[in-house]
NUBAMAR-420644 format. One record per residue (C-alpha): x, y, z. Coordinates in pm, whole numbers. Example, Ala and Ser with C-alpha at 12.3 -4.5 7.8 and 13.67 -1.06 7.14 Angstrom:
2
<r <1230; -450; 780>>
<r <1367; -106; 714>>
end
This chain:
573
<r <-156; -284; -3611>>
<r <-510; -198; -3436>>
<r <-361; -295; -3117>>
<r <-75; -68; -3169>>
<r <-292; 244; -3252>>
<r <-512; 146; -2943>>
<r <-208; 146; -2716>>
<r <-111; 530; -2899>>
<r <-463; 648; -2872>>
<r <-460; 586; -2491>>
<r <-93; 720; -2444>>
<r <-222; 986; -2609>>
<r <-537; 1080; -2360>>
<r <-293; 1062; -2134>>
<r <-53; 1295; -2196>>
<r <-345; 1534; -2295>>
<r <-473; 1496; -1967>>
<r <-143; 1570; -1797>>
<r <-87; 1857; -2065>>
<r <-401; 1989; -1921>>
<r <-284; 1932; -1587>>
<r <49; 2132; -1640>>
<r <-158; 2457; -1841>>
<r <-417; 2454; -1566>>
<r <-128; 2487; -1267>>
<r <67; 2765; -1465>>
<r <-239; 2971; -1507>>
<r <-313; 2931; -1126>>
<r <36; 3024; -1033>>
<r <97; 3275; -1376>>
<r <-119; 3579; -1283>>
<r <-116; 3709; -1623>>
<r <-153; 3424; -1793>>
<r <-404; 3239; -1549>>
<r <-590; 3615; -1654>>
<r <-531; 3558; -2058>>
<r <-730; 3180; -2003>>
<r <-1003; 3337; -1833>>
<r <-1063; 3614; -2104>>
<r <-1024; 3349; -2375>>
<r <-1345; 3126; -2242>>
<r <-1480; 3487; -2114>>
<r <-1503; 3663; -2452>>
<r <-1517; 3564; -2851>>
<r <-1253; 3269; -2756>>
<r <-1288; 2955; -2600>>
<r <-969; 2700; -2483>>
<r <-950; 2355; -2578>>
<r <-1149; 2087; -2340>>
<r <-1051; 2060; -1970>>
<r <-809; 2367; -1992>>
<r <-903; 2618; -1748>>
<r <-661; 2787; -1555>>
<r <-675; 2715; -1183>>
<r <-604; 2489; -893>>
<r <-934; 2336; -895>>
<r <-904; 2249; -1262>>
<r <-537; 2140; -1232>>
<r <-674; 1911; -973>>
<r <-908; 1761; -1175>>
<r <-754; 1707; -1526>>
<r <-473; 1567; -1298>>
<r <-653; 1286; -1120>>
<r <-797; 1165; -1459>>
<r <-509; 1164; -1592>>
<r <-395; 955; -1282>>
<r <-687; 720; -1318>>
<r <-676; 692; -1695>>
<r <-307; 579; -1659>>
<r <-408; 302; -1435>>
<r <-663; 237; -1753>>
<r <-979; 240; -1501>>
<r <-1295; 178; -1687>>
<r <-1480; 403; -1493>>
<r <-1244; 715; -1603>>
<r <-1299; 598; -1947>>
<r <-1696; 671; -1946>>
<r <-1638; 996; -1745>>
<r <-1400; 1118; -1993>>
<r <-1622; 1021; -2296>>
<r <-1925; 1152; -2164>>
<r <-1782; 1498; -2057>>
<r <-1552; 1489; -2361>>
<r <-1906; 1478; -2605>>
<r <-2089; 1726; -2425>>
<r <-1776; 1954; -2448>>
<r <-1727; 1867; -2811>>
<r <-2135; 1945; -2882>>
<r <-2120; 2229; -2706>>
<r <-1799; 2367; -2960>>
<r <-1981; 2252; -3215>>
<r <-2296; 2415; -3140>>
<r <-2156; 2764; -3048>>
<r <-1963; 2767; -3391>>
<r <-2215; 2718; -3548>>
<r <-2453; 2976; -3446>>
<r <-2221; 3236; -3416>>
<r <-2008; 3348; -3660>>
<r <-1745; 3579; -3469>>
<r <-1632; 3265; -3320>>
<r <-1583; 3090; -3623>>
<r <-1354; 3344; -3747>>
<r <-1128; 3285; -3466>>
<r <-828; 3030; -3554>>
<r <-794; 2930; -3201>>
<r <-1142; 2839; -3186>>
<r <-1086; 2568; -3459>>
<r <-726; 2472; -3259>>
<r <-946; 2421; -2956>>
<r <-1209; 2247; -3142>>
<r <-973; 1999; -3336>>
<r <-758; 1921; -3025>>
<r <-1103; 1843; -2851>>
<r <-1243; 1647; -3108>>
<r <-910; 1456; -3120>>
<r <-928; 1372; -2751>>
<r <-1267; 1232; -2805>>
<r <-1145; 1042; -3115>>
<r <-834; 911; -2918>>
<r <-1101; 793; -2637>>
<r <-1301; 580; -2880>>
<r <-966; 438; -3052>>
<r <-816; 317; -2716>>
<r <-1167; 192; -2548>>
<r <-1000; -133; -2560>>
<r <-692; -28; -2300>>
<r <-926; 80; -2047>>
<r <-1066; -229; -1854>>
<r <-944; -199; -1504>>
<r <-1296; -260; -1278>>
<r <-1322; -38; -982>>
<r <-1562; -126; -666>>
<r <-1919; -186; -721>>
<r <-2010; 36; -466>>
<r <-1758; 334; -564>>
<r <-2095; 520; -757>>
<r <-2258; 478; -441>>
<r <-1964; 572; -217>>
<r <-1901; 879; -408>>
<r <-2275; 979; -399>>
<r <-2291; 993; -48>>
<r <-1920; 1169; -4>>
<r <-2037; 1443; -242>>
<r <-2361; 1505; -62>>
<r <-2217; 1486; 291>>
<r <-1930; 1695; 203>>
<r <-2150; 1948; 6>>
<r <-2333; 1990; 334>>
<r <-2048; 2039; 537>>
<r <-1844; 2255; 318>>
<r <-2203; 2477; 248>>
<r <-2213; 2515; 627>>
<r <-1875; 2635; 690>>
<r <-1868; 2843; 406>>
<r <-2193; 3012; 525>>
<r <-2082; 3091; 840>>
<r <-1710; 3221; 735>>
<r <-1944; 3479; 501>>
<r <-2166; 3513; 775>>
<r <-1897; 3610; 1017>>
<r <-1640; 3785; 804>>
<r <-1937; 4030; 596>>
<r <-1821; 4381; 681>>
<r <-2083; 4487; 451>>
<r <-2278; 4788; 648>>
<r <-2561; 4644; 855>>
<r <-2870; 4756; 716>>
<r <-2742; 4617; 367>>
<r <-2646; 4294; 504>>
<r <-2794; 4030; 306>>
<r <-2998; 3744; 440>>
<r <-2951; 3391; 517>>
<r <-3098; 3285; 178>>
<r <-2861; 3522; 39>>
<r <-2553; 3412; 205>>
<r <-2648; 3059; 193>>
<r <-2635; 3119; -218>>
<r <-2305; 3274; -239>>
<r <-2140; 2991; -50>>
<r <-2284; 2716; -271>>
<r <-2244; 2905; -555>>
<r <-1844; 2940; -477>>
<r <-1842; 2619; -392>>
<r <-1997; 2470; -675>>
<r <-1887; 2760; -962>>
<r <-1555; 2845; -795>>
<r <-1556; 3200; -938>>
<r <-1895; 3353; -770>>
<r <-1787; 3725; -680>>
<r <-1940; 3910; -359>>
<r <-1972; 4161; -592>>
<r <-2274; 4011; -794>>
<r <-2467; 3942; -432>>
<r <-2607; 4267; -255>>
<r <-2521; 4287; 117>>
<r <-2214; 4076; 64>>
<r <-1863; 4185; 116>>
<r <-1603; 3966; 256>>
<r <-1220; 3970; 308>>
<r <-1033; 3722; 15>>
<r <-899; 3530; 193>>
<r <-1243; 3426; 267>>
<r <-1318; 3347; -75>>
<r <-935; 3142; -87>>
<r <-1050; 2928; 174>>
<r <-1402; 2824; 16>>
<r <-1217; 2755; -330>>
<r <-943; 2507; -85>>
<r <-1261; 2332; 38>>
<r <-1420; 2286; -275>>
<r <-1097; 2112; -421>>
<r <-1089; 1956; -142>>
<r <-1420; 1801; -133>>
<r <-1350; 1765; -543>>
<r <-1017; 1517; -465>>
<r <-1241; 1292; -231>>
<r <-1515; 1254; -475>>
<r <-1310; 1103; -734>>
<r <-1068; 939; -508>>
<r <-1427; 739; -436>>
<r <-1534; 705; -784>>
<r <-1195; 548; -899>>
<r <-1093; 380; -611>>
<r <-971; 10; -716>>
<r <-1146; -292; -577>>
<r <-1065; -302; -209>>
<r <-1236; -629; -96>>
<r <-1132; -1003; -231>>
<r <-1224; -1368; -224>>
<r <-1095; -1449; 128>>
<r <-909; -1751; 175>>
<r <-1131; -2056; 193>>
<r <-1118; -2426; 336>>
<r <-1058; -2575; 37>>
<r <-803; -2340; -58>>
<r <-585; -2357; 290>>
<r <-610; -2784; 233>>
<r <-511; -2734; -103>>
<r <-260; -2482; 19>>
<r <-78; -2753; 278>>
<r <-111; -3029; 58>>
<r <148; -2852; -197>>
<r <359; -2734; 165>>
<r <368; -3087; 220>>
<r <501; -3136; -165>>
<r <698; -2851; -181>>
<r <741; -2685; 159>>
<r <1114; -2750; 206>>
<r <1153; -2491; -105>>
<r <1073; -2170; 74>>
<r <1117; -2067; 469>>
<r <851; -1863; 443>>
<r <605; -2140; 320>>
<r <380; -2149; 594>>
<r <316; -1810; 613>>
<r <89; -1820; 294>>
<r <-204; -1980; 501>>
<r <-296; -1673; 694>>
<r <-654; -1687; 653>>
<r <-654; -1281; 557>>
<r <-499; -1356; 285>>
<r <-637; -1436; -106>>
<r <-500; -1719; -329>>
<r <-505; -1687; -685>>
<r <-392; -2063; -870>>
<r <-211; -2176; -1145>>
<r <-458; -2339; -1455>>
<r <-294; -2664; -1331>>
<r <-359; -2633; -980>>
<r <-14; -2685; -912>>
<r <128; -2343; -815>>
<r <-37; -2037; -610>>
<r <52; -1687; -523>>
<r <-95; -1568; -185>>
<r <-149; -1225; -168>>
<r <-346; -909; 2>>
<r <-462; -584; -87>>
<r <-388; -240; 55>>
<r <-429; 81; -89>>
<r <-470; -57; -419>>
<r <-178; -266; -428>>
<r <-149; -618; -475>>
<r <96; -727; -215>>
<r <214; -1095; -306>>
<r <455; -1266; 36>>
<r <735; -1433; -41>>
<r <710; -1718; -300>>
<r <438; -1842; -497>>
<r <337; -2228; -302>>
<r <433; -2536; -547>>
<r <582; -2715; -841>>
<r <823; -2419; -952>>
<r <730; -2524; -1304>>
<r <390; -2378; -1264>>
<r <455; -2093; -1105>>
<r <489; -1865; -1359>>
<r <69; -2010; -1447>>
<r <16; -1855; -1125>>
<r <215; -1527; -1158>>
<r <19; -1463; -1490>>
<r <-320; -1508; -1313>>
<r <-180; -1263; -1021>>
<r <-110; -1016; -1244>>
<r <-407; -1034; -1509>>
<r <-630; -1036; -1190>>
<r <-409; -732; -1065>>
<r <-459; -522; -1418>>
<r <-828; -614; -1438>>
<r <-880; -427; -1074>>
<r <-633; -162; -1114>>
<r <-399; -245; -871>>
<r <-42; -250; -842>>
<r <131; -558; -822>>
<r <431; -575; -605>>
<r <615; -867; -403>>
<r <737; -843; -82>>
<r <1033; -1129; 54>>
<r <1090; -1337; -235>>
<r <1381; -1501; -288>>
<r <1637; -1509; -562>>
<r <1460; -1817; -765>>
<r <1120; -1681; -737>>
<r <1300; -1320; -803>>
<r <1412; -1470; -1120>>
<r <1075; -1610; -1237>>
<r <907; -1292; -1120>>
<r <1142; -1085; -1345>>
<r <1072; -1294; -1634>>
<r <722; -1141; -1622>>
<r <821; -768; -1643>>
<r <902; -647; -1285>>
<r <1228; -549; -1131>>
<r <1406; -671; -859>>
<r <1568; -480; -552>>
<r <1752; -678; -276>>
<r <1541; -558; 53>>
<r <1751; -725; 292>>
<r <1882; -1060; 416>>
<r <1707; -1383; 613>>
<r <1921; -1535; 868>>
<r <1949; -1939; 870>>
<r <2135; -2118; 1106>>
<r <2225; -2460; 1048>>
<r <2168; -2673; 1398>>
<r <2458; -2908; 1296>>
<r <2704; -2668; 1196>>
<r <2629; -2402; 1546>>
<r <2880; -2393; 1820>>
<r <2882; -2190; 2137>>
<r <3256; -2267; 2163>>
<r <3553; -2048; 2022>>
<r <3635; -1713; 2091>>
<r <3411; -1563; 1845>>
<r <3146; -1660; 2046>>
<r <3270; -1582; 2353>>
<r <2993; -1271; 2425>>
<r <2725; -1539; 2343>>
<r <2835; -1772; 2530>>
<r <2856; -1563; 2868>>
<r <2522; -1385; 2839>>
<r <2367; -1761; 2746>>
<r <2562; -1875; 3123>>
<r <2429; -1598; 3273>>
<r <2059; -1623; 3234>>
<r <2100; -2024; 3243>>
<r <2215; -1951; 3621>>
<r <1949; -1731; 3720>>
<r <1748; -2023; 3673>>
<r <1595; -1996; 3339>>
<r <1421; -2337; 3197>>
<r <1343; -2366; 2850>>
<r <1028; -2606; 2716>>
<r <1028; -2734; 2353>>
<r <701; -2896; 2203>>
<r <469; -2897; 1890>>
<r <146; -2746; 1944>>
<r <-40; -3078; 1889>>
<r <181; -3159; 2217>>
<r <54; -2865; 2434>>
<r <-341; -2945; 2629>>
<r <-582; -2713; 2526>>
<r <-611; -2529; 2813>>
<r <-242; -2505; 2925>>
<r <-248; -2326; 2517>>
<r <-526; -2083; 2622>>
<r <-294; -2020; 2907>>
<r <-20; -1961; 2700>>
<r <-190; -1764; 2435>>
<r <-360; -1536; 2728>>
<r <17; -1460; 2859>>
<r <149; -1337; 2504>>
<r <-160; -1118; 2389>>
<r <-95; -992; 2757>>
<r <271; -881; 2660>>
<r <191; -780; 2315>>
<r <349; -452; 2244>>
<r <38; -246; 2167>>
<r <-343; -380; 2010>>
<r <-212; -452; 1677>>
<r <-93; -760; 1573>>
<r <202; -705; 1355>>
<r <319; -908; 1062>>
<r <193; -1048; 732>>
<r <470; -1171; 542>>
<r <639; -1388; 860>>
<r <386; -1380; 1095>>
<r <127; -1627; 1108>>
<r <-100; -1403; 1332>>
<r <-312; -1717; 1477>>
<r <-131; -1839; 1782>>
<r <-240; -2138; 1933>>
<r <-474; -2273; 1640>>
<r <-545; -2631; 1621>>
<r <-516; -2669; 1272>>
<r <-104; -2565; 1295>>
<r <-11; -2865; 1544>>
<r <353; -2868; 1374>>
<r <418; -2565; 1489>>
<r <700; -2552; 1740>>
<r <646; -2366; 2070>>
<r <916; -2260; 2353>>
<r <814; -2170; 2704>>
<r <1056; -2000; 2898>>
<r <988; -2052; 3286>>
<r <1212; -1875; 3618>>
<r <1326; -2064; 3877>>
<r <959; -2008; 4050>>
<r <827; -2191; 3773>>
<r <692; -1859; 3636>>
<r <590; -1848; 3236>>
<r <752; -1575; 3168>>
<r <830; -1583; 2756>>
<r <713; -1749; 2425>>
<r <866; -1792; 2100>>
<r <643; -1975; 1856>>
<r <811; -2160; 1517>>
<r <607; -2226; 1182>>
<r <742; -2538; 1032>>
<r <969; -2514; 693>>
<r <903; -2864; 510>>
<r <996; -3145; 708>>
<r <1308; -3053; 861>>
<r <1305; -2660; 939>>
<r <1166; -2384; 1158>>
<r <1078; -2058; 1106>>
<r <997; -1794; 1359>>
<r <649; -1649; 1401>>
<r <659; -1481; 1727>>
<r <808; -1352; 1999>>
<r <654; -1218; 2342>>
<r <815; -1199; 2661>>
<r <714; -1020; 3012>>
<r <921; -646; 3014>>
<r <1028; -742; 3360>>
<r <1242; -1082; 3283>>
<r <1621; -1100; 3244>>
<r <1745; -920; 2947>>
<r <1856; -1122; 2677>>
<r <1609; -1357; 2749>>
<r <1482; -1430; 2398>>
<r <1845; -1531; 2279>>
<r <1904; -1762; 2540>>
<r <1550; -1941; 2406>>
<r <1675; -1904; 2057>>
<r <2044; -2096; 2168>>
<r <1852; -2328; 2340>>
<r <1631; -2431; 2045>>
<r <1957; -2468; 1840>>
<r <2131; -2646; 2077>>
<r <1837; -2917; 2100>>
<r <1611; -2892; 1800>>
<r <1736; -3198; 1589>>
<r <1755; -3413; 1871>>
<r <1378; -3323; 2018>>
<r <1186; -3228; 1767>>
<r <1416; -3343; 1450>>
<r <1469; -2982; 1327>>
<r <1769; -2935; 1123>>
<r <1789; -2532; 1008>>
<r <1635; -2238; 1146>>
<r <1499; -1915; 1004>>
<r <1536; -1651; 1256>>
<r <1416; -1300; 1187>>
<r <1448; -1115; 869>>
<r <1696; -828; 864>>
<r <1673; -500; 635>>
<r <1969; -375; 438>>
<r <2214; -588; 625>>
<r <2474; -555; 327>>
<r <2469; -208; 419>>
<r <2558; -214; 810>>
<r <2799; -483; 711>>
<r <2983; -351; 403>>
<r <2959; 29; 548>>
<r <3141; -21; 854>>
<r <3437; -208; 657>>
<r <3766; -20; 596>>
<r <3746; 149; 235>>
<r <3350; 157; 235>>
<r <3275; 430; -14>>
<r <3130; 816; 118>>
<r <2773; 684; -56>>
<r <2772; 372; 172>>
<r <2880; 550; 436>>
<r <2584; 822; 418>>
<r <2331; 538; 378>>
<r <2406; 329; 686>>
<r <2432; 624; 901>>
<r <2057; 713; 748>>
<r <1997; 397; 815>>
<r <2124; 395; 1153>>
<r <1979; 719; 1224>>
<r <1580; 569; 1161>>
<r <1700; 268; 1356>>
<r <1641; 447; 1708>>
<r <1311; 398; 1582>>
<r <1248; 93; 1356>>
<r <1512; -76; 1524>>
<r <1682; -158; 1154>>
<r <1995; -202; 1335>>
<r <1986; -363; 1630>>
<r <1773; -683; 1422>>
<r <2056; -729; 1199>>
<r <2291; -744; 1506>>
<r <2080; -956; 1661>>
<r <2061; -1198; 1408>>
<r <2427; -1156; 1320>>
<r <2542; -1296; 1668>>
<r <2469; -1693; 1619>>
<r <2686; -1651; 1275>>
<r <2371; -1766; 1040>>
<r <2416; -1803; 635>>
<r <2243; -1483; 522>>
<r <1976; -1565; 238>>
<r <1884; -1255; 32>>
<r <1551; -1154; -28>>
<r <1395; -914; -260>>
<r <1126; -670; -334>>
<r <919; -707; -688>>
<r <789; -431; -883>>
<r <688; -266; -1203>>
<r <766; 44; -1142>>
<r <1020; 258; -925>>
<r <789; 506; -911>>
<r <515; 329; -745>>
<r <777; 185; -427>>
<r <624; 462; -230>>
<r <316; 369; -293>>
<r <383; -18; -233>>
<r <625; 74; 85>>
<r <270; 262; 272>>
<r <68; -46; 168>>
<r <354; -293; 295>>
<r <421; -80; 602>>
<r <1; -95; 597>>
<r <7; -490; 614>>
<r <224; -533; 863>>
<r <54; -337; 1051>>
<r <327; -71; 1116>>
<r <88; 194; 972>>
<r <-291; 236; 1015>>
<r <-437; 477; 777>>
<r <-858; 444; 770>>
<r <-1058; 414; 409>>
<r <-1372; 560; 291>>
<r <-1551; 293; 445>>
<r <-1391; 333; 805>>
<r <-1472; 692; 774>>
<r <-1836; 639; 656>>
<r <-1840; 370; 950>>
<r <-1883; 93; 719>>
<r <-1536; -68; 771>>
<r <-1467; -430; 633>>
end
C-alpha cells in the first residue's frame, strides 16, 4: 500500500507541475486573464505555488515538471526547498494579515500548496535518478557567464534604444540596474527608473533572454550523467571469451568490443549488454553478448543502471530473440529494417536473374581488377599502416561513422580474425578496402568500406562477389552479413501491385529523404546478390521518447554532431 501512495504522490507533483505549466502559458497568451493572475498576487490575493502567468514561468514549472517525470533527485530537493519557503511564506502572510485570510482563494491557494509539499514528502522514495556530479558546478558557472552576457546586451539595447530627452538621460549605473533588474525580476518597468524610456519591444527581447538564459541553467542542473565506466581490458577479454562461446548467435557480435563503449554484466557473469550514452539515452547495439539464459540478468542491470541516472533506455538492431527477451522487460518493439545474409553455398552468378550482376562483375574483372583476401593477423604491419593510411585518406569527411556495425578501429592487432579485401588495378594500384568482423566461427560481417572516388564504378560489388565466390574455400567463411537496410519491407511491399495508398505515401517519403540518406539505394544494393533478409528491431519504453532516441542514435553514428555544455564551456570529454 505505501508503495502505491508513493507512486500517486509523485504522479501527482507531476501533473501539478504540468497544471502549472498549462495556467502559466494561457495567462501569457490570454491578455485578460494573464492581467487577472497578476492582480491576484498584486493585491489582497495570492495564486497557488508556481502559478504565475507568463512565458518565463511556463518555462519553468514546465522543465520541472520534465525533470520530475524522469524522477531526478536533484528536482526533488529544488522542488521541496522552494515548495517550503513558498508554503512559509502563505503561512506567514495569513497570519499577520487578516484581509487575506478572509479571502477563500487564499486558503484554495494555500491548501493546493501545502498539498504539493505533502505529495513531495510522500513520493521522496520515486525520485532517485542521480544527475552529474558536476551539474551544481556546471550550472554555477552557466548562470554567471550568461548573467554577464545577457546584462551586457541588455545594457546596451537600453542604452541605444532610450529616446528619453538628453539632459534626463539616466546614467550607466542607472541603465546598468534596469537591465539586471528585467533580467532577473522580469517585470521591471522604465517607468520606475528616471531617464529611462525605451521602445517594448526592447523590454520583449530582455524577457526572451532571460528565459533563455533560465532553460540553460536548469538544462545544467538536471542534466543526466553524461560520462561512464569505459570499456576496460578485462571487460573486452571477458567480452571475446563469451564471442568465442556464443558468437555464432548474433552477426553483430563483434561489434560490442568497441572500446567507446560501456558493459554492464549479468550477476552470473554470463551475459552483457554493451551500450553508450548520448543525450541522456542509453543506447544498447544489437544483442546482449552470451548464454541467452542470462540475458535477461543483464537487461535488468541495464535498465536499473539506466533509471538510477535518468536516462532513457532504448535498443538499437536487435534481433527478433533478443526483441522477445527485451519485451519481456517492458519495452516495445518496432521492426527498423532488415540485415542482408547471403549464404556462400547457396550464391550463384548464373541464371537470368542475375544476369545484371553478372555483366557489371565481367566488366570490372576485365579492366583488370584483382581482389586480395586475408585475416589481419595475415597482413605485415607496415603493409596495414599502408592500408589503413589509404582508407582514412578516402574517408568521406573527419568523422568516423558507425557504432552499432562499425568497429571504428581498423587495422588493430588485437582483431587478427578480421577479414580484409584489397582491391588492386591492373598497375598494381590499391585502390579499395572492405574490412569483415568475424561472426562466430564460420561468418563475416562487414565493418567498412573505402574506396578511391576515381576507380571503376561498381567496384565495391565486384569485391563483395568476389568474397562470396571464394570465402569458404580461403578463409572457411560460410554466410555473410552485408549492410543493414532501413524499412526494406516498405520499398519492397510498396512497389507491389495492390500496395495500399498508406504504403504507397510512405515509400515515396521514404524515397524522397533517400536523395539524401541514401535509404534506397542500400536496400537495392543489398537486394542484388538475393540475401535472406533478417529483421531487426528498435527497443523502447516509450513512443514518445523515439525522437529523442532517433537524435541520440543519429548522434552515435555519427550522422549528427550536436556539442554539450562541456564542449561549449571548452571542457569536452
Amino acid at each position: 500500500m505505501g508503495e502505491k501512495w508513493r507512486h500517486y504522490s509523485a504522479a501527482f507533483v507531476v501533473w501539478y507541475l504540468r497544471a502549472a505549466t498549462g495556467i502559466n502559458l494561457l495567462g501569457a497568451v490570454w491578455v485578460s486573464f494573464g492581467n487577472d493572475l497578476k492582480r491576484h498576487n498584486a493585491g489582497d490575493f495570492f495564486t497557488p505555488h508556481l502559478v504565475a502567468a507568463g512565458f518565463t514561468g511556463a518555462l519553468f514549472a514546465g522543465v520541472l515538471a520534465v525533470t520530475m517525470r524522469r524522477r531526478k533527485r536533484a528536482a526533488w530537493i529544488l522542488n521541496v526547498v522552494l515548495g517550503l519557503l513558498v508554503l512559509a511564506l502563505y503561512a506567514l502572510v495569513m497570519v499577520l494579515f487578516e484581509e487575506l485570510r478572509a479571502h477563500a482563494f487564499n486558503w484554495l491557494s494555500f491548501g493546493l500548496s501545502a498539498l504539493f509539499v505533502v505529495a513531495l514528502f510522500a513520493g521522496a522514495g520515486e525520485f532517485r535518478a542521480k544527475g552529474d556530479r558536476s551539474n551544481p558546478k556546471l550550472a554555477t558557472a552557466v548562470a554567471l557567464v550568461g548573467l554577464l552576457v545577457a546584462t551586457a546586451i541588455a545594457t546596451l539595447l537600453v542604452t541605444v534604444t532610450n529616446h528619453s530627452p538628453t539632459e534626463e538621460r539616466s546614467d550607466f549605473g542607472g541603465r546598468l540596474a534596469y537591465a539586471v533588474a528585467r533580467l532577473v525580476f522580469i517585470a521591471a518597468s522604465d517607468e520606475r527608473y528616471e531617464g529611462i524610456a525605451i521602445p517594448g519591444w526592447v523590454d520583449v527581447l530582455i524577457n526572451v533572454m532571460a528565459a533563455l538564459l533560465l532553460l540553460l541553467v536548469l538544462a545544467a542542473a538536471f542534466r543526466s550523467r553524461r560520462a561512464t565506466d569505459p570499456m576496460s581490458a578485462e571487460d573486452e577479454e571477458r567480452l571475446r571469451a563469451l564471442l568465442d562461446k556464443h558468437g555464432a548467435r548474433d552477426s553483430l557480435g563483434y561489434f560490442a568490443t568497441r572500446r567507446d563503449k560501456s558493459v554492464i554484466w549479468s550477476p552470473s557473469g554470463k551475459a552483457a549488454v554493451t551500450y553508450t550514452v548520448v543525450g541522456g539515452v542509453s543506447l544498447a547495439s544489437a544483442d546482449p553478448i552470451g548464454d541467452p539464459e542470462a540475458w535477461p540478468g543483464a537487461i535488468d542491470a541495464w535498465l536499473t543502471e539506466a533509471g538510477e541516472h535518468a536516462w532513457v533506455p532504448a535498443v538499437m538492431g536487435a534481433s527478433e530473440e533478443a526483441g522477445t527477451i527485451y519485451a519481456r522487460h517492458g519495452l516495445q518493439a518496432l521492426e527498423l529494417g532488415d540485415e542482408a545474409i547471403v549464404e556462400t553455398a547457396e550464391f550463384t552468378l548464373d541464371g537470368r536473374a542475375m544476369r545484371t550482376v553478372r555483366q557489371a562483375y565481367n566488366r570490372v574483372k576485365r579492366a583488370g581488377y584483382e581482389v586480395r583476401v586475408r585475416r589481419h593477423a595475415d597482413i605485415p604491419p607496415e603493409e596495414m599502416t599502408r592500408i589503413v593510411e589509404r582508407a582514412d585518406a578516402w574517408r568521406d569527411g573527419e568523422t568516423e561513422r558507425g557504432f552499432s556495425m562499425a568497429l571504428g578501429r581498423l587495422g588493430d592487432p588485437a582483431d587478427g580474425q578480421c577479414v580484409m579485401l584489397e582491391c588492386t588495378d591492373s598497375e598494381g594500384a590499391l585502390r579499395a578496402v572492405l574490412s569483415f568482423v568475424p561472426w562466430g566461427r564460420d561468418g563475416l560481417s562487414l565493418d567498412l568500406m573505402r574506396r578511391d572516388r576515381d576507380s571503376e564504378n561498381g567496384l565495391m560489388e565486384f569485391m563483395v562477389l568476389e568474397l562470396i565466390q571464394r570465402a569458404e574455400a580461403e578463409v572457411g567463411v560460410a554466410q555473410i552479413s552485408l549492410n543493414f537496410a532501413m524499412f526494406r519491407s516498405v520499398f519492397e511491399r510498396g512497389g507491389r501491385l495492390g500496395a495500399g495508398p498508406v504504403l504507397r505515401l510512405w515509400r515515396a517519403v521514404l524515397s524522397f529523404f533517400s536523395r539524401w540518406w541514401q535509404i534506397e539505394s542500400l536496400y537495392r544494393a543489398n537486394a542484388k546478390y538475393r540475401p535472406v533478409w533478417e529483421p531487426r528491431f528498435i527497443l523502447f519504453v516509450k513512443s514518445s521518447e523515439l525522437p529523442r532516441i532517433g537524435i541520440a542514435s543519429a548522434r552515435a553514428e555519427g550522422f549528427l554532431d550536436v556539442p554539450g555544455f562541456g564542449r561549449l564551456l571548452g571542457s569536452g570529454r
